[in-house]
C-alpha positions in Angstrom: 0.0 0.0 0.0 2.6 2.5 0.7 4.4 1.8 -2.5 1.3 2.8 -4.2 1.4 5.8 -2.3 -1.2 4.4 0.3 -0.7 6.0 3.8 -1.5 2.9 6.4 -2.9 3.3 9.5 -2.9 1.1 12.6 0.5 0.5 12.7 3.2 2.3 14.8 6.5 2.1 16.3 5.4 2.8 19.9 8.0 5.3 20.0 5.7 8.1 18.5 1.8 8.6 18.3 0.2 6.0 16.1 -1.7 8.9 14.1 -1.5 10.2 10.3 -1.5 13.8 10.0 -2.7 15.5 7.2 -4.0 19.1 6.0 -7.2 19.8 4.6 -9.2 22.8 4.0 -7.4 24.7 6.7 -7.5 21.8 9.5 -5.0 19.4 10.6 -6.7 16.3 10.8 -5.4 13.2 12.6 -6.2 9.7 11.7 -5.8 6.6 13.8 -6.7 2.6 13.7 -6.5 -0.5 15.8 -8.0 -4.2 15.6 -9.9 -6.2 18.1 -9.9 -9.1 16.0 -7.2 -11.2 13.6 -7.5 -14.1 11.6 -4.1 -15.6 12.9 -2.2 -14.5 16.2 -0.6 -11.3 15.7 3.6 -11.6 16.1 4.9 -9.0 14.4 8.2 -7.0 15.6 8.2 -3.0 14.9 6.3 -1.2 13.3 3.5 -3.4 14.6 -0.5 -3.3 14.8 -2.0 -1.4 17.0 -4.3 -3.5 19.4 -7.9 -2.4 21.4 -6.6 -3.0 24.5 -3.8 -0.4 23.7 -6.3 1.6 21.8 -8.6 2.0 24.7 -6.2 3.0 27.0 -3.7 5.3 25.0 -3.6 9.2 25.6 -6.0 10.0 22.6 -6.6 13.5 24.1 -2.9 14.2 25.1 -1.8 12.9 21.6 -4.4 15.3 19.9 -3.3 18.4 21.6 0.4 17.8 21.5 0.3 17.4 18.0 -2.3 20.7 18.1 -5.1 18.7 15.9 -8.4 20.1 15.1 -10.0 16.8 14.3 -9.3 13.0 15.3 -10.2 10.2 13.4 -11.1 6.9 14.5 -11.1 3.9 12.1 -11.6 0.2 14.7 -11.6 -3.1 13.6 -13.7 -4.0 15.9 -17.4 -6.0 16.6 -19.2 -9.0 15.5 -19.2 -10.1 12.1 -22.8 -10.4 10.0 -24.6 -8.3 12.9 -26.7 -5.3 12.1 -26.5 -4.3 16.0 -23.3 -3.8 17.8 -22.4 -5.1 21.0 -22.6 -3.8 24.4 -18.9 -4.0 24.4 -18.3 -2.6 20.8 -20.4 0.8 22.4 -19.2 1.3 25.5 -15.7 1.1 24.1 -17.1 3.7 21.5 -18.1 6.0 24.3 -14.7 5.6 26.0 -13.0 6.8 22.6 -15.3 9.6 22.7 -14.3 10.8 25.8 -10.8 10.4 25.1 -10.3 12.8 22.6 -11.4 11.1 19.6 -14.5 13.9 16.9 -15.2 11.0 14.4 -15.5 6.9 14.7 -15.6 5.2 11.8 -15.8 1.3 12.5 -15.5 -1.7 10.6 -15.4 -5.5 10.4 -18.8 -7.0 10.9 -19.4 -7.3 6.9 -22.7 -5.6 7.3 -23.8 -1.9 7.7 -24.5 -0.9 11.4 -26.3 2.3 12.8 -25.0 5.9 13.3 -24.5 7.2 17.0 -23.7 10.1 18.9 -21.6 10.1 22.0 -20.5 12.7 24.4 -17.2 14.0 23.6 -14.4 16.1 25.2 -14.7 19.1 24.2 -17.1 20.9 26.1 -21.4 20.8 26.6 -21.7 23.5 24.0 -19.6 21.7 21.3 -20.7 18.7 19.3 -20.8 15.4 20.2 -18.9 12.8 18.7 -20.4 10.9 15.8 -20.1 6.8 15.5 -20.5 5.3 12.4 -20.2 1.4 13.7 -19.8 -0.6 10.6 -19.6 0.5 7.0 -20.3 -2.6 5.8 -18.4 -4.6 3.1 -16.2 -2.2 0.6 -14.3 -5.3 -0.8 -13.6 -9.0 -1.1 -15.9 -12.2 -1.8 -19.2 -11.8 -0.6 -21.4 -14.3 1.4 -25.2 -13.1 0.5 -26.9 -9.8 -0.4 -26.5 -8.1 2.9 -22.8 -8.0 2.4 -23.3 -6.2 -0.7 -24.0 -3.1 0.8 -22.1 -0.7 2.5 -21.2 3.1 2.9 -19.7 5.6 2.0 -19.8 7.9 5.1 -19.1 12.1 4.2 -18.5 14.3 7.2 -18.6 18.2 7.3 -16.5 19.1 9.7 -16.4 23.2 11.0 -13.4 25.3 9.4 -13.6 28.0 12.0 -14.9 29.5 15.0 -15.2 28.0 18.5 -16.4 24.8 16.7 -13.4 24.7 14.3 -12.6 20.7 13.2 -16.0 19.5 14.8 -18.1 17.3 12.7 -21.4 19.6 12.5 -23.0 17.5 9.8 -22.8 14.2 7.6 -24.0 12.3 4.7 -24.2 8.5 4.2 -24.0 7.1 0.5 -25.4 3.7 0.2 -22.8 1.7 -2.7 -23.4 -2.0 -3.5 -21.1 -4.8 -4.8 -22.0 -6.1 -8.2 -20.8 -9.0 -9.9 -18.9 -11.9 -8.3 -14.9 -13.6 -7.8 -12.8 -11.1 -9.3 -15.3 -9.2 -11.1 -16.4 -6.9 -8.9 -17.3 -3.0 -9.1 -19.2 -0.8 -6.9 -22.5 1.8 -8.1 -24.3 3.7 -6.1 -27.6 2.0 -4.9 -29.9 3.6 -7.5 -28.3 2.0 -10.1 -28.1 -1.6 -8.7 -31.0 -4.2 -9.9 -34.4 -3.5 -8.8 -34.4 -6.4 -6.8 -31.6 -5.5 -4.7 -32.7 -2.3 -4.5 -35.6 -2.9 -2.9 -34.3 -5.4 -0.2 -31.4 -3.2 0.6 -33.9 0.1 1.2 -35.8 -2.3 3.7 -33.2 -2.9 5.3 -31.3 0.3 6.1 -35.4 1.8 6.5 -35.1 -0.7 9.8 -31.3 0.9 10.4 -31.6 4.3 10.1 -35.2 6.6 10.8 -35.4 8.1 7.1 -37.9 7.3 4.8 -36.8 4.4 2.2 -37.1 6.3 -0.8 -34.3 8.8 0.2 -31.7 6.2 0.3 -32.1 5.8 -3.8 -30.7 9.0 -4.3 
């Protein structure tokens, strides 16, 4: 990935904060990532991946202001595979990271689109609170059954000035799905998928998200 010019996060050295920095529209914005889960145990020497316990318990909020950010970024690899809910765990750990320093969570790993949430954050009780996307769903690889076809694409307004300068004020979600199958894959927005998937995928984020179905086309 960095070859290709890729930045990766969730790894680090543990000599320096596990966070890529990077300028946008006059805000520094931070961006950091961690697993809960591997597929094989982890034994890697330096620069390694970051882990949830770590995560949990690093110094978010002294990292942020050290490196004087105006937004961080979170990006776990966390909860339950193929669940439309997350855990009791997977939120309470969400509200820790809130609390901690972290303006945005972005989560992945369950396959499957999860809700949006807002948590209390750090910053104050006149500023924003955090926002918590749980699961994206499924951008890449093989997929299982229709659900895992779906996913989002999650854009975030975040304030450029004033007292709520790099707060995320605002966002949009933008349903995508996965057509075709092996190594033929690409990804359309869901108004142009089938009719049949269409359909079923509305339903389904109707039962996620409190807007009406017909919005989610366009």
């Amino acid at each position: 990935l960095q070859s290709l010019g890729v930045s990766v996060t969730g790894v680090y050295d543990r000599k320096k904060p596990a966070v890529v920095v990077r300028q946008c529209a006059g805000l520094k914005l931070g961006f950091a990532a961690w697993t809960h889960w591997s597929n094989s145990p982890i034994n890697f020497s330096n620069p390694a991946p970051m882990q949830s316990n770590e995560a949990l318990s690093f110094s978010w909020r002294q990292t942020r202001d050290a490196l004087g950010l105006d937004t961080l970024v979170a990006g776990p690899h966390w909860g339950w595979e193929f669940q439309h809910f997350p855990q009791q765990e997977t939120y309470d750990s969400a509200g820790k990271l809130a609390s901690n320093g972290f303006d945005v969570i972005v989560g992945h790993h369950p396959h499957v689109v999860q809700p949006i949430d807002w948590f209390p954050g750090d910053r104050g009780p006149n500023t924003p609170p955090t926002l918590c996307h749980f699961s994206l769903g499924n951008l890449f690889g093989r997929t299982l059954s229709w659900p895992h076809r779906l996913l989002h694409l999650l854009e975030v307004e975040l304030a450029t000035s004033g007292a709520l300068k790099g707060r995320c004020i605002a966002y949009r979600c933008h349903p995508i799905v996965q057509l075709g199958a092996g190594t033929h894959t690409k990804l359309v927005p869901l108004r142009d998928a089938p009719a049949h998937l269409q359909i079923r995928m509305q339903e389904r984020l109707a039962r996620l998200f409190a807007v009406p179905k017909s919005d989610f086309a366009t």
